[in-house]
C-alpha positions as CSV (number, residue, x, y, z in Angstrom):
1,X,29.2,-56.7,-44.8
2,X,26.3,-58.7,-43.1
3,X,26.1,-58.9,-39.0
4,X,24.2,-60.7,-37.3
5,X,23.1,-60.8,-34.0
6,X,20.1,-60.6,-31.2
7,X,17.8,-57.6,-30.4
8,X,19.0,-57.1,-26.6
9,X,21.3,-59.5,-24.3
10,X,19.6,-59.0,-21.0
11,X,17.3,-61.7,-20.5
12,X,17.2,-64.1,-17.5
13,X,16.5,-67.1,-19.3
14,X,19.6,-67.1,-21.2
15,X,21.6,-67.2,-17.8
16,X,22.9,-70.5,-17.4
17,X,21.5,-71.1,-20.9
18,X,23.5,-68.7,-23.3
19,X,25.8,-67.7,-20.6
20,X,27.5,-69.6,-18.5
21,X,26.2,-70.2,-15.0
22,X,27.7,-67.8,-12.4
23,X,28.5,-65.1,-15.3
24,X,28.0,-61.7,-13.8
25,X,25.1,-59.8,-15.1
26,X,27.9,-56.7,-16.1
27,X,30.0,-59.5,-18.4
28,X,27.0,-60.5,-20.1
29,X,27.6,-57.4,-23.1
30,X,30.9,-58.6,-23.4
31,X,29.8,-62.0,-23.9
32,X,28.1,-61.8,-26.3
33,X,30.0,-59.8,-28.4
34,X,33.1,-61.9,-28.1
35,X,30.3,-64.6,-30.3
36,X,28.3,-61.6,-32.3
37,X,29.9,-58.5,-34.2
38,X,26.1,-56.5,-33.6
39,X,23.5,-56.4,-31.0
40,X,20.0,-54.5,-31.4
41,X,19.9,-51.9,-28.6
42,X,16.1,-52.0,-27.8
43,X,16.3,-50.7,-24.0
44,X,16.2,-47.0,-25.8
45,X,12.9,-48.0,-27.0
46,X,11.1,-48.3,-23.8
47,X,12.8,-45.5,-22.0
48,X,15.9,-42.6,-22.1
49,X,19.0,-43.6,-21.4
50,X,21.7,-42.2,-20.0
51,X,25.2,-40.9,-21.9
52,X,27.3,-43.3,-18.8
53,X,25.5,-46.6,-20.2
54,X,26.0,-46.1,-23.6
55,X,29.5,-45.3,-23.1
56,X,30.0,-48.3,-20.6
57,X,28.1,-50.1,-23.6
58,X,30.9,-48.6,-26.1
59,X,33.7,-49.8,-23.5
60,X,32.8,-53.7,-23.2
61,X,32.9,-54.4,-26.9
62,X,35.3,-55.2,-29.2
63,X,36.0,-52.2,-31.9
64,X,34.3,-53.5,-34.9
65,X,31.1,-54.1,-32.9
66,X,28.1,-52.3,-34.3
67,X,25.4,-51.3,-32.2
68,X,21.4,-50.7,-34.0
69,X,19.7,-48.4,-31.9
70,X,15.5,-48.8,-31.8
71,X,14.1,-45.6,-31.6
72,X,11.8,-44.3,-28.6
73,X,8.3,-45.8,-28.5
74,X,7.0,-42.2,-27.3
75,X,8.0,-41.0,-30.7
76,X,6.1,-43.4,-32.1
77,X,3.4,-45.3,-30.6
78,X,2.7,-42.5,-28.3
79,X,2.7,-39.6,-30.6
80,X,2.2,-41.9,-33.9
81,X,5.3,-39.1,-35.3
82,X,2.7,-36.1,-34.7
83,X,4.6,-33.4,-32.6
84,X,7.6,-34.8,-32.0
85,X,10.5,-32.4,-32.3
86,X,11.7,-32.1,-28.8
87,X,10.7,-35.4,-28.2
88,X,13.7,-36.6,-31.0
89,X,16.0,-34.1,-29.8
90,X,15.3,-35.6,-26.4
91,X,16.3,-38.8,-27.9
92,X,19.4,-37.8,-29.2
93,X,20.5,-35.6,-26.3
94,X,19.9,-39.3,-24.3
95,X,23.2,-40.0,-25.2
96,X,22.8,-42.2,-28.3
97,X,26.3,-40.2,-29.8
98,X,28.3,-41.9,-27.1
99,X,28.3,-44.7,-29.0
100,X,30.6,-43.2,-31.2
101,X,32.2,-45.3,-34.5
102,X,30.1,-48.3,-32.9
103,X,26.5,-46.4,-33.5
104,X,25.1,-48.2,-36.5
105,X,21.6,-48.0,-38.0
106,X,18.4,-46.8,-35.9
107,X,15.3,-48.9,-36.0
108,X,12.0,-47.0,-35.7
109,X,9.1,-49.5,-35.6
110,X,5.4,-48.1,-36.1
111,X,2.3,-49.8,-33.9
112,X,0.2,-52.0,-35.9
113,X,-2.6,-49.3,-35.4
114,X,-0.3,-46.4,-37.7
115,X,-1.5,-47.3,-41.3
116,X,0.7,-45.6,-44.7
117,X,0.1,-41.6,-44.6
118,X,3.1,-40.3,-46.3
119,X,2.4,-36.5,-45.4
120,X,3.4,-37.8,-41.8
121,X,5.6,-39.5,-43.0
122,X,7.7,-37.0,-45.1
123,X,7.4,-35.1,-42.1
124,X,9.1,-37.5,-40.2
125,X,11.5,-38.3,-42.4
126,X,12.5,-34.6,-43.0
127,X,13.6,-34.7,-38.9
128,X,16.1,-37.5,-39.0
129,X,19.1,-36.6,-39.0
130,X,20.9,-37.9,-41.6
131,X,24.9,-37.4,-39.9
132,X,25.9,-37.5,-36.5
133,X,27.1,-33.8,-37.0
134,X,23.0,-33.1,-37.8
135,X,21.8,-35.2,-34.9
136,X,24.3,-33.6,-32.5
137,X,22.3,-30.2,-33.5
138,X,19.6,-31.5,-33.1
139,X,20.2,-32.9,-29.8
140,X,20.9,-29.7,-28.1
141,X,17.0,-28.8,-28.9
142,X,16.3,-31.0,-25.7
143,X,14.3,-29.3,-22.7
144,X,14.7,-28.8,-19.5
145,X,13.9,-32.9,-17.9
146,X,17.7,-33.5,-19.8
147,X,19.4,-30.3,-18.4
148,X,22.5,-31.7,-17.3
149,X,22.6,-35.2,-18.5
150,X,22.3,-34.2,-22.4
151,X,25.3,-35.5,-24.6
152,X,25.3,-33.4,-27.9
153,X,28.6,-33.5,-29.1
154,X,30.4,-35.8,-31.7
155,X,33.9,-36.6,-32.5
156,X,33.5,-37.4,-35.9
157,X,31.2,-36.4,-39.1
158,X,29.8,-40.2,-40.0
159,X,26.5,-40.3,-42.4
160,X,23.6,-42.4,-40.3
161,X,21.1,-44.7,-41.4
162,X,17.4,-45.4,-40.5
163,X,15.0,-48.4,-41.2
164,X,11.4,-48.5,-40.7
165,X,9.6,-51.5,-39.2
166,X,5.7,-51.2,-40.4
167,X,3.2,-53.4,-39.1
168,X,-0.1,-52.2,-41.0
169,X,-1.1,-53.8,-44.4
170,X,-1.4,-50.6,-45.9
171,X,2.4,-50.4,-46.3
172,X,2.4,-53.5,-48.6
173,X,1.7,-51.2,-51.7
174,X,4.3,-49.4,-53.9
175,X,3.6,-45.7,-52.3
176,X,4.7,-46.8,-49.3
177,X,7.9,-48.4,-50.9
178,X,8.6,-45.4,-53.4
179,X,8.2,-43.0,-50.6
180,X,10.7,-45.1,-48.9
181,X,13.5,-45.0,-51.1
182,X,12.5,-41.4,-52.0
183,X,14.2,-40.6,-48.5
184,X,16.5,-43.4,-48.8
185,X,15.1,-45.4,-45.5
186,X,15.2,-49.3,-45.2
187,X,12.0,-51.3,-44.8
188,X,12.5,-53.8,-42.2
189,X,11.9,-57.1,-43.0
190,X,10.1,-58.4,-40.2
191,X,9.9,-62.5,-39.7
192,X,6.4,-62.6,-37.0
193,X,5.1,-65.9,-37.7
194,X,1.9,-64.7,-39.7
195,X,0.6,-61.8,-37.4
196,X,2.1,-58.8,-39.5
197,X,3.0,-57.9,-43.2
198,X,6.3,-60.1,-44.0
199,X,7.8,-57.3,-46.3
200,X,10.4,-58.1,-48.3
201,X,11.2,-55.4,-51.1
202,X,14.7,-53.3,-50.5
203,X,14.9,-49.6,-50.6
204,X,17.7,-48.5,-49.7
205,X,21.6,-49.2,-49.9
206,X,21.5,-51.0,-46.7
207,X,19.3,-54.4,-45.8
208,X,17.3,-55.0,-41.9
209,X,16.2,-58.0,-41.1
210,X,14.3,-58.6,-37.4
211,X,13.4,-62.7,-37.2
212,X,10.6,-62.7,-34.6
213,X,9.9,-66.5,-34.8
214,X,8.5,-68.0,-38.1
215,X,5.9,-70.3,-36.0
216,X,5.1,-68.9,-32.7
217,X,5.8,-65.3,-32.2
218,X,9.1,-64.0,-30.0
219,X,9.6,-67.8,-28.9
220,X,9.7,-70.5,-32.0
221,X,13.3,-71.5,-32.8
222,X,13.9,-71.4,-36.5
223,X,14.8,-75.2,-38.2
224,X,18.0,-75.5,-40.3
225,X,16.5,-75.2,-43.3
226,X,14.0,-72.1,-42.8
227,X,18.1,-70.5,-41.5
228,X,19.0,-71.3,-44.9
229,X,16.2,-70.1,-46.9
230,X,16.6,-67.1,-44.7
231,X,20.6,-67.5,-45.9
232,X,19.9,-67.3,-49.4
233,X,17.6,-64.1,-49.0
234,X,20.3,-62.4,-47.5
235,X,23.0,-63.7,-49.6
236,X,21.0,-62.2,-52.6
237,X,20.1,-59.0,-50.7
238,X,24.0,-58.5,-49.9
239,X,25.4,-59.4,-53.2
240,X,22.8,-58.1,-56.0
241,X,22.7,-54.7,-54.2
242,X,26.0,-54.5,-52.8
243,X,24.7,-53.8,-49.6
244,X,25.8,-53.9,-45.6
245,X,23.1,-56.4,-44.1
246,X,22.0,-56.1,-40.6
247,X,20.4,-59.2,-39.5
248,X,18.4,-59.8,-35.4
249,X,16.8,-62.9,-34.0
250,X,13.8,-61.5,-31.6
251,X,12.9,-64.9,-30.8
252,X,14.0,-64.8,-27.5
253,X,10.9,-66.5,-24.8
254,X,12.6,-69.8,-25.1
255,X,16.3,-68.6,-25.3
256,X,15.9,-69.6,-29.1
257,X,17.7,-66.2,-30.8
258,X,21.4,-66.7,-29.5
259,X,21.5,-70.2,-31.0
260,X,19.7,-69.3,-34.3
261,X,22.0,-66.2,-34.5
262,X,25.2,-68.5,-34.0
263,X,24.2,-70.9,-36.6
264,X,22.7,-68.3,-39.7
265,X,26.3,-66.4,-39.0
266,X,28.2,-69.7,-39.7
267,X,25.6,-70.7,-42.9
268,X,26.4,-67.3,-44.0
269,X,30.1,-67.4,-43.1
270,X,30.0,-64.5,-41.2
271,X,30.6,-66.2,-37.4
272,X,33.2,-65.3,-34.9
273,X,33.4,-68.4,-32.8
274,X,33.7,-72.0,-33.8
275,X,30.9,-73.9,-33.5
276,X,29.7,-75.1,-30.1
277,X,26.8,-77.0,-28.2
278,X,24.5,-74.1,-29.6
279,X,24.5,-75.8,-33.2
Protein backbone atom coordinates (compact mmCIF):
# COMPACT_ATOMS: atom_id res chain seq x y z
CA UNK A 1 0.00 0.00 0.00
CA UNK A 2 1.27 3.70 0.11
CA UNK A 3 0.80 5.99 3.40
CA UNK A 4 1.34 9.06 3.74
CA UNK A 5 1.80 11.27 6.36
CA UNK A 6 4.12 13.99 8.35
CA UNK A 7 7.48 13.46 10.14
CA UNK A 8 6.21 14.37 13.80
CA UNK A 9 2.81 16.09 14.97
CA UNK A 10 4.06 18.20 17.89
CA UNK A 11 4.62 21.53 16.54
CA UNK A 12 3.08 24.78 17.91
CA UNK A 13 2.40 26.37 14.84
CA UNK A 14 0.01 23.89 13.73
CA UNK A 15 -2.18 24.67 16.88
CA UNK A 16 -5.07 26.49 15.85
CA UNK A 17 -3.71 25.94 12.35
CA UNK A 18 -3.92 22.05 11.82
CA UNK A 19 -5.70 21.44 14.94
CA UNK A 20 -8.34 23.08 16.06
CA UNK A 21 -8.00 25.88 18.56
CA UNK A 22 -8.39 24.73 22.26
CA UNK A 23 -7.34 20.97 21.21
CA UNK A 24 -5.38 19.54 24.00
CA UNK A 25 -1.81 18.97 23.40
CA UNK A 26 -2.42 14.86 24.50
CA UNK A 27 -5.40 14.67 21.55
CA UNK A 28 -3.08 16.02 19.03
CA UNK A 29 -1.73 12.02 18.07
CA UNK A 30 -5.06 11.16 17.81
CA UNK A 31 -5.81 13.86 15.52
CA UNK A 32 -3.95 13.39 13.28
CA UNK A 33 -4.26 9.92 12.79
CA UNK A 34 -8.00 10.06 12.48
CA UNK A 35 -6.70 12.25 8.83
CA UNK A 36 -3.28 10.12 8.31
CA UNK A 37 -2.78 6.16 8.35
CA UNK A 38 1.35 6.95 9.29
CA UNK A 39 3.34 9.44 11.10
CA UNK A 40 7.29 9.62 11.16
CA UNK A 41 8.40 9.23 14.78
CA UNK A 42 11.47 11.56 14.83
CA UNK A 43 11.45 12.48 18.70
CA UNK A 44 13.60 8.96 18.92
CA UNK A 45 16.15 10.75 16.98
CA UNK A 46 17.08 13.40 19.21
CA UNK A 47 16.86 11.42 22.42
CA UNK A 48 15.69 7.86 24.23
CA UNK A 49 12.43 7.39 24.84
CA UNK A 50 10.64 5.64 27.19
CA UNK A 51 8.58 2.13 26.76
CA UNK A 52 5.22 4.28 28.56
CA UNK A 53 5.19 6.78 25.48
CA UNK A 54 5.45 4.53 22.94
CA UNK A 55 2.83 2.50 24.21
CA UNK A 56 0.61 5.63 25.04
CA UNK A 57 1.60 6.36 21.31
CA UNK A 58 0.30 2.68 20.33
CA UNK A 59 -2.99 3.43 22.44
CA UNK A 60 -4.21 6.77 20.70
CA UNK A 61 -4.22 5.44 17.13
CA UNK A 62 -6.38 3.60 15.19
CA UNK A 63 -5.08 -0.18 14.39
CA UNK A 64 -3.93 0.06 10.92
CA UNK A 65 -1.71 3.12 11.83
CA UNK A 66 1.90 2.58 11.05
CA UNK A 67 4.46 4.32 12.89
CA UNK A 68 8.34 4.94 10.97
CA UNK A 69 10.69 5.18 13.68
CA UNK A 70 14.10 7.60 12.88
CA UNK A 71 16.84 6.13 14.30
CA UNK A 72 19.16 7.86 17.15
CA UNK A 73 21.36 10.72 15.94
CA UNK A 74 24.15 9.41 18.54
CA UNK A 75 24.33 6.36 16.36
CA UNK A 76 24.91 8.33 13.65
CA UNK A 77 25.98 11.75 13.62
CA UNK A 78 27.79 11.26 16.84
CA UNK A 79 29.55 8.00 16.29
CA UNK A 80 29.25 8.28 12.27
CA UNK A 81 28.15 4.07 12.87
CA UNK A 82 31.81 3.54 14.47
CA UNK A 83 31.27 1.72 17.89
CA UNK A 84 27.95 1.49 18.15
CA UNK A 85 26.70 -1.81 19.55
CA UNK A 86 25.37 -0.86 22.93
CA UNK A 87 24.55 2.21 21.67
CA UNK A 88 21.75 0.24 19.17
CA UNK A 89 20.86 -2.14 21.74
CA UNK A 90 20.22 1.01 23.89
CA UNK A 91 18.02 2.04 21.16
CA UNK A 92 16.04 -0.81 21.01
CA UNK A 93 15.82 -1.53 24.77
CA UNK A 94 14.25 2.40 24.61
CA UNK A 95 11.13 0.80 23.98
CA UNK A 96 10.74 1.04 20.19
CA UNK A 97 8.96 -2.92 20.44
CA UNK A 98 6.13 -1.30 22.30
CA UNK A 99 4.91 -0.23 19.32
CA UNK A 100 3.94 -3.58 18.45
CA UNK A 101 1.98 -4.56 14.88
CA UNK A 102 2.07 -0.55 14.51
CA UNK A 103 6.10 -0.38 14.33
CA UNK A 104 6.80 0.06 10.63
CA UNK A 105 10.12 0.92 8.88
CA UNK A 106 13.17 2.73 10.72
CA UNK A 107 14.78 5.70 9.14
CA UNK A 108 18.47 6.18 9.81
CA UNK A 109 19.71 9.46 8.19
CA UNK A 110 23.56 10.03 7.82
CA UNK A 111 25.17 13.84 8.41
CA UNK A 112 26.02 15.50 5.32
CA UNK A 113 29.76 15.23 6.58
CA UNK A 114 29.55 10.89 6.32
CA UNK A 115 30.52 10.30 2.71
CA UNK A 116 29.94 6.33 0.97
CA UNK A 117 32.53 3.83 2.90
CA UNK A 118 30.82 0.59 2.46
CA UNK A 119 33.24 -1.33 5.05
CA UNK A 120 31.28 0.90 7.64
CA UNK A 121 28.66 0.40 6.11
CA UNK A 122 28.37 -3.45 5.89
CA UNK A 123 29.25 -3.19 9.34
CA UNK A 124 26.34 -1.38 10.10
CA UNK A 125 24.18 -3.04 8.19
CA UNK A 126 25.28 -6.55 9.65
CA UNK A 127 23.74 -4.99 13.32
CA UNK A 128 20.20 -4.24 12.23
CA UNK A 129 18.08 -6.39 13.17
CA UNK A 130 16.24 -7.71 10.55
CA UNK A 131 12.89 -9.24 12.91
CA UNK A 132 11.55 -7.94 15.91
CA UNK A 133 12.44 -11.35 17.52
CA UNK A 134 16.37 -10.27 16.53
CA UNK A 135 15.95 -6.73 17.78
CA UNK A 136 14.36 -7.95 21.09
CA UNK A 137 17.95 -9.87 21.55
CA UNK A 138 19.52 -7.34 20.80
CA UNK A 139 17.94 -5.05 23.05
CA UNK A 140 18.68 -6.83 26.15
CA UNK A 141 22.60 -5.94 25.29
CA UNK A 142 21.69 -2.41 26.85
CA UNK A 143 23.86 -1.09 29.94
CA UNK A 144 23.34 -0.09 32.97
CA UNK A 145 21.73 3.97 32.22
CA UNK A 146 18.47 1.54 30.94
CA UNK A 147 18.40 -0.82 33.98
CA UNK A 148 14.93 -0.83 34.71
CA UNK A 149 13.29 0.98 32.03
CA UNK A 150 14.51 -1.46 29.12
CA UNK A 151 11.57 -3.14 27.05
CA UNK A 152 13.08 -6.29 25.28
CA UNK A 153 10.37 -8.41 24.70
CA UNK A 154 7.96 -8.94 21.63
CA UNK A 155 4.69 -10.59 21.09
CA UNK A 156 4.99 -11.47 17.72
CA UNK A 157 7.96 -12.63 15.10
CA UNK A 158 7.28 -9.64 12.27
CA UNK A 159 10.34 -9.12 9.60
CA UNK A 160 11.52 -5.19 9.92
CA UNK A 161 12.62 -2.80 7.42
CA UNK A 162 15.27 -0.02 7.28
CA UNK A 163 15.93 2.94 4.88
CA UNK A 164 18.86 5.05 4.70
CA UNK A 165 18.69 8.86 4.19
CA UNK A 166 22.37 9.92 2.68
CA UNK A 167 23.15 13.44 2.34
CA UNK A 168 26.83 13.21 0.80
CA UNK A 169 27.31 13.21 -3.11
CA UNK A 170 29.39 10.36 -2.93
CA UNK A 171 26.31 8.15 -2.51
CA UNK A 172 25.03 9.16 -5.94
CA UNK A 173 27.15 6.38 -7.66
CA UNK A 174 26.18 2.67 -8.26
CA UNK A 175 28.41 1.21 -5.18
CA UNK A 176 26.53 2.91 -3.00
CA UNK A 177 23.21 1.69 -4.67
CA UNK A 178 24.41 -2.08 -5.22
CA UNK A 179 25.59 -2.16 -1.66
CA UNK A 180 22.21 -1.16 -0.84
CA UNK A 181 20.20 -3.63 -2.26
CA UNK A 182 22.93 -6.12 -1.41
CA UNK A 183 21.48 -5.84 2.27
CA UNK A 184 18.15 -5.16 1.00
CA UNK A 185 17.92 -1.35 2.58
CA UNK A 186 15.77 1.50 1.06
CA UNK A 187 17.43 4.70 -0.06
CA UNK A 188 15.41 7.53 0.96
CA UNK A 189 14.39 9.81 -1.46
CA UNK A 190 14.87 13.00 0.12
CA UNK A 191 12.89 16.30 -1.50
CA UNK A 192 15.54 19.39 0.18
CA UNK A 193 15.00 22.08 -2.17
CA UNK A 194 18.59 21.83 -3.88
CA UNK A 195 20.94 21.52 -0.70
CA UNK A 196 21.39 17.64 -0.79
CA UNK A 197 21.58 14.68 -3.37
CA UNK A 198 17.78 14.19 -4.58
CA UNK A 199 18.22 10.34 -4.99
CA UNK A 200 15.79 8.59 -6.67
CA UNK A 201 16.84 4.87 -7.65
CA UNK A 202 14.86 2.00 -5.61
CA UNK A 203 16.55 -0.80 -3.84
CA UNK A 204 14.65 -2.58 -2.06
CA UNK A 205 11.00 -4.09 -1.88
CA UNK A 206 9.77 -1.19 -0.08
CA UNK A 207 9.83 2.77 -1.29
CA UNK A 208 10.66 6.12 1.40
CA UNK A 209 10.02 9.20 0.48
CA UNK A 210 10.83 12.41 3.10
CA UNK A 211 9.53 15.90 1.16
CA UNK A 212 11.56 18.62 2.90
CA UNK A 213 10.26 21.51 0.74
CA UNK A 214 11.11 21.70 -3.06
CA UNK A 215 11.91 25.61 -2.71
CA UNK A 216 12.86 26.70 0.65
CA UNK A 217 14.00 24.00 2.87
CA UNK A 218 11.68 22.50 5.96
CA UNK A 219 9.10 25.54 5.10
CA UNK A 220 8.09 25.88 1.20
CA UNK A 221 4.60 24.42 0.55
CA UNK A 222 4.59 22.23 -2.40
CA UNK A 223 2.12 23.65 -5.60
CA UNK A 224 -0.50 21.18 -7.02
CA UNK A 225 1.33 20.29 -9.74
CA UNK A 226 4.94 19.46 -8.15
CA UNK A 227 2.09 17.04 -5.61
CA UNK A 228 1.32 15.43 -8.82
CA UNK A 229 4.64 14.95 -10.37
CA UNK A 230 5.46 13.71 -7.00
CA UNK A 231 2.08 11.46 -7.50
CA UNK A 232 3.20 9.97 -10.58
CA UNK A 233 6.71 9.03 -9.02
CA UNK A 234 5.05 7.14 -6.52
CA UNK A 235 2.40 5.72 -8.49
CA UNK A 236 5.26 4.19 -10.67
CA UNK A 237 7.42 3.23 -7.65
CA UNK A 238 4.24 1.40 -6.08
CA UNK A 239 2.97 -0.34 -9.16
CA UNK A 240 6.19 -1.39 -11.32
CA UNK A 241 7.82 -2.82 -8.08
CA UNK A 242 4.90 -3.98 -6.27
CA UNK A 243 5.91 -2.16 -3.39
CA UNK A 244 4.42 -0.70 0.15
CA UNK A 245 5.37 3.15 -0.22
CA UNK A 246 5.94 5.29 2.79
CA UNK A 247 5.64 8.80 1.95
CA UNK A 248 6.50 12.23 4.91
CA UNK A 249 6.15 15.94 4.36
CA UNK A 250 9.06 17.62 6.54
CA UNK A 251 8.05 20.88 5.53
CA UNK A 252 6.67 21.92 8.53
CA UNK A 253 8.13 25.97 9.51
CA UNK A 254 5.08 27.38 7.91
CA UNK A 255 2.54 24.52 8.94
CA UNK A 256 2.86 23.53 5.12
CA UNK A 257 3.28 19.45 5.58
CA UNK A 258 -0.30 18.63 7.10
CA UNK A 259 -1.98 20.27 4.11
CA UNK A 260 0.46 18.90 1.38
CA UNK A 261 0.07 15.45 3.16
CA UNK A 262 -3.90 15.77 2.89
CA UNK A 263 -3.87 16.67 -0.59
CA UNK A 264 -0.89 14.00 -2.25
CA UNK A 265 -3.11 11.27 -0.15
CA UNK A 266 -6.33 12.29 -2.08
CA UNK A 267 -4.22 12.71 -5.71
CA UNK A 268 -3.04 9.32 -4.91
CA UNK A 269 -6.38 7.98 -3.56
CA UNK A 270 -5.01 6.97 -0.59
CA UNK A 271 -6.95 9.76 1.99
CA UNK A 272 -9.00 9.02 4.99
CA UNK A 273 -10.95 12.20 5.34
CA UNK A 274 -12.99 14.16 2.81
CA UNK A 275 -11.60 17.00 1.67
CA UNK A 276 -11.55 20.16 3.77
CA UNK A 277 -10.33 23.90 4.07
CA UNK A 278 -6.70 22.28 3.91
CA UNK A 279 -7.08 21.71 -0.03
Amino acid sequence: MIRVGTSGWRYPPWRGEFYPAGLPQRRELAYLAQRFDTAELNGSFYSLQRPERYRAWFEETPADFVFAVKGSRFITHLKQLKGIETALANFYASGVLALGAKLGPFLWQLPPRLAFDPDKLESFFALLPRTTTEAAKLARGHDERLEGRAYTETGDHRELRHALEVRHPSFAGPAAKALLREHDIALVVADSAGRWPLLEDQTTGFGYVRLHGDEELYTSSYSEAALRRWAEKITTWHERGKRDIYVYFDNDAKVAAPGNALKLAGILGVRRVPPDRWD
